[in-house]
N, C-alpha and C positions, 0 to 999 in steps of 0.2 A: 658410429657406434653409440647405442641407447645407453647412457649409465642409471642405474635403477641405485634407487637410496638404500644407503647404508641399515643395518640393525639399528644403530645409535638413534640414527634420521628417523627411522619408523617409530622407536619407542619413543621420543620426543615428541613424534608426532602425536601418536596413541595418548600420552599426558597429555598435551594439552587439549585433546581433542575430551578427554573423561573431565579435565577441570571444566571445556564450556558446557557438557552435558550434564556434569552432574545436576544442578541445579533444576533444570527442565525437566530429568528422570524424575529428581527425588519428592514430584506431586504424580506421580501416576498413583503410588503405593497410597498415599494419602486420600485420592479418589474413592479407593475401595473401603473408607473407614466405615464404620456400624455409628460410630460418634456423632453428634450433632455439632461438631464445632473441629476446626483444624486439628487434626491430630493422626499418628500417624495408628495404624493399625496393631490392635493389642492381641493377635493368637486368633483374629476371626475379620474376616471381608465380608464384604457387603456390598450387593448394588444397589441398595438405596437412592443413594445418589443420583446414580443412572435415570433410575427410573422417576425421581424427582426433577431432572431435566427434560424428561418427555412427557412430564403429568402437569411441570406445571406450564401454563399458557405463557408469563409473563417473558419466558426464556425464549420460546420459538417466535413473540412479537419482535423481541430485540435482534435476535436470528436476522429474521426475515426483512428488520427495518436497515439492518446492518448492511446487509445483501442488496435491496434496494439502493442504498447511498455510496455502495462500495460499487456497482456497476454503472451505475450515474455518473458519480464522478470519475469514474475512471475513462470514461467514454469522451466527457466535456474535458478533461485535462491532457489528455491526449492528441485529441483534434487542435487544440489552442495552441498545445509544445509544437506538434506538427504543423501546421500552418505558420507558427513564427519560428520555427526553426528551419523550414524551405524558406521563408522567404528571405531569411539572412543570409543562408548558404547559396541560393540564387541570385542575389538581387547585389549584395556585399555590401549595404549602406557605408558612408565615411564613417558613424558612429556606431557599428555594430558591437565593440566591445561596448560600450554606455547601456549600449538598450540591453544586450545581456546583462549585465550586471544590475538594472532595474526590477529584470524578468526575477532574478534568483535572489531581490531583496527581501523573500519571505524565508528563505531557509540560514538568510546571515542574523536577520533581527530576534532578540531573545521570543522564542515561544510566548511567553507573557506579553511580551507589546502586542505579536500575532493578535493572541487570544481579547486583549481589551477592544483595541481596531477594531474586529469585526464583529467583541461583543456590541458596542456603539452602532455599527454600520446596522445588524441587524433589528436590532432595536428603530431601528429610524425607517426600516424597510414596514416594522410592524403596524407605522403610523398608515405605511399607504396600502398594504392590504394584509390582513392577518395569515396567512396561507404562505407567503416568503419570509417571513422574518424568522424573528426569534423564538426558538423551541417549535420548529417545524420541519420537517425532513428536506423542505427545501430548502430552508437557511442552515440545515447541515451542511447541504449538499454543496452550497454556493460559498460556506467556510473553508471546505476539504477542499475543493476546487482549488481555491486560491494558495493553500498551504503546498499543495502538492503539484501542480504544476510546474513549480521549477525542475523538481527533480525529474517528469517527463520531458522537458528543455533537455534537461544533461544527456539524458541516454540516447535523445536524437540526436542532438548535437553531436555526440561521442559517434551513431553510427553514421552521420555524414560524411565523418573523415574518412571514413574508411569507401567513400565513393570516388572514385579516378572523374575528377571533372572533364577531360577530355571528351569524354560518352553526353554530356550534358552539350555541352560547346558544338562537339557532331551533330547534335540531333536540332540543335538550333539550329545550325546551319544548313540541314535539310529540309528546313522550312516546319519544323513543327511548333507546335502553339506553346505558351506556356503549361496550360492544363495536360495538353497529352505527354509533354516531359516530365511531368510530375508524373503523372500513373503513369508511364508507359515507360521511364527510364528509371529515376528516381526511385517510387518505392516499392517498384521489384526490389530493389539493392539492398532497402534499409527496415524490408520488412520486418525482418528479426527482432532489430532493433526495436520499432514499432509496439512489436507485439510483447515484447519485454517491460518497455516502456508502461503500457496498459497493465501490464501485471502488476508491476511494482505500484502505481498507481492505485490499481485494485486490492490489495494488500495495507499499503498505507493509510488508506481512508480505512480499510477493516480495521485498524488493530488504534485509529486516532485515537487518542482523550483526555491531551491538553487541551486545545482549544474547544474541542467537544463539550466539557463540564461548563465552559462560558457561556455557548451558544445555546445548550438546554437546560432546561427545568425539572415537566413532568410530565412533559407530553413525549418529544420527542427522546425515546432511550435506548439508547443503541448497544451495542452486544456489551463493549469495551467500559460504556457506563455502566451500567446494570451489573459487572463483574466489580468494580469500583463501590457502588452503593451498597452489592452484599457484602463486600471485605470490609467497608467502611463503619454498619450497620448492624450485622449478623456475623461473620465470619463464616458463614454460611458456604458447607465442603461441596456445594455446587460448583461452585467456582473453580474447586481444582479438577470435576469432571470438566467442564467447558473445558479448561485450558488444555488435558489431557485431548478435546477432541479437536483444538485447533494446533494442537503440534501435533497430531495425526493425517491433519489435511494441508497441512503445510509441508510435512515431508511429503506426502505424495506428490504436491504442488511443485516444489523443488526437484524430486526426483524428475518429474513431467520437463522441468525446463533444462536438466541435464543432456535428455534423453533427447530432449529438442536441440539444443548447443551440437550434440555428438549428430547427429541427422544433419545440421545445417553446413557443420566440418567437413559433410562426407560427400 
């Protein structure tokens, strides 16, 4: 027998659920100001805004360069989780707790150390060709990289457990290669996982910009920057259309991976 939650459970639930939303609601209303500066709307809206994010250029470069470094790195962080994450679950090194705990020393060490690291690293890259380093979409790409890869590690990691090695062990022992158990057992199994993995991946790099503000100047400016330098600068009520439009495509995005979770259930 299903027990379904009590009044009390739902209204509890209902609070806490308007405590974490308020916050994220109460910049829609503010999007629609007539204002030139944060404020919430006096007796009149306005799409100003709106149409100051599609008139001016400098918003759809940081868009566009965002998108860029968000499917890049989401592609290279993923292939890198997934391949050290088969080959631990396959292989069982004596040290495979050590090496994990290597893998996932970017997400223990304070953001700040992250960020100086690989300010230095890039800086040193810039000496041997200008196009990798510092303030260039590739030395974002190869900062995000490195920050966000562990946490593709975790979700692999997470859906390997849930593979019955027995079916690995079988298919050995029927003579198949190590590659065709990888595609041909393996990640049938932990696709889900996989493609979740990417996501988050994909997300994380979108919305970076601690280590982001290290690694660029004036060249490379990505969504997350450019929403920072107008708040920092202008206070500029674009910012609160942008954000209105990424907690729009982030709930679709989320509803999408629901929708996906409930299909993969079924």
């Amino acid at each position: 027998m299903i027990q379904r939650p009590g009044r009390i459970a739902l209204l509890l639930a209902g609070l806490v659920c308007a405590f974490l939303l308020a916050p994220l609601l109460a910049v829609v209303p503010i999007s629609f100001t007539p204002a030139r500066f944060l404020t919430m709307p006096n007796g009149h809206l306005s799409l100003i805004h709106y149409r100051e994010l599609v008139d001016n250029p400098d918003w759809a470069r940081s868009i566009l360069l965002s998108l860029r470094i968000g499917i890049v790195t989401s592609a290279i962080a993923t292939a890198l989780a997934l391949a050290f994450s088969l080959g631990i679950w396959m292989i069982q090194p004596r040290f495979a707790a050590l090496m994990v705990g290597f893998v996932l020393l970017p997400m223990i060490a304070p953001p700040i150390v992250s960020a100086m690291t690989l300010y230095f690293f890039l800086t040193s890259l810039s000496g041997i060709s200008g196009a990798i380093g510092y303030d260039t979409w590739v030395g974002v790409t190869i900062a995000h990289v490195v920050m966000i890869t562990p946490f593709a590690v975790v979700m692999i990691l997470v859906a390997l457990t849930q593979v019955d090695r027995r079916i690995d062990l079988a298919a050995r022992g029927l003579g198949a290669s190590a590659i065709q158990r990888v595609f041909k057992v393996i990640l049938p199994n932990i696709r889900f996982g996989v493609m979740m993995a990417a996501l988050m991946a994909f997300f994380l790099s979108w919305e970076e910009i601690g280590v982001t503000l290290f690694v660029t100047s004036v060249n490379a400016i990505t969504l997350p920057r450019l929403m920072w330098m107008e708040v920092h600068d202008n206070i500029d009520p674009a910012v609160a259309v942008i954000s209105v439009v990424l907690i729009v495509v982030t709930t679709i995005a989320l509803t999408g991976r629901m929708l996906l979770q409930r299909e993969e259930a079924a």
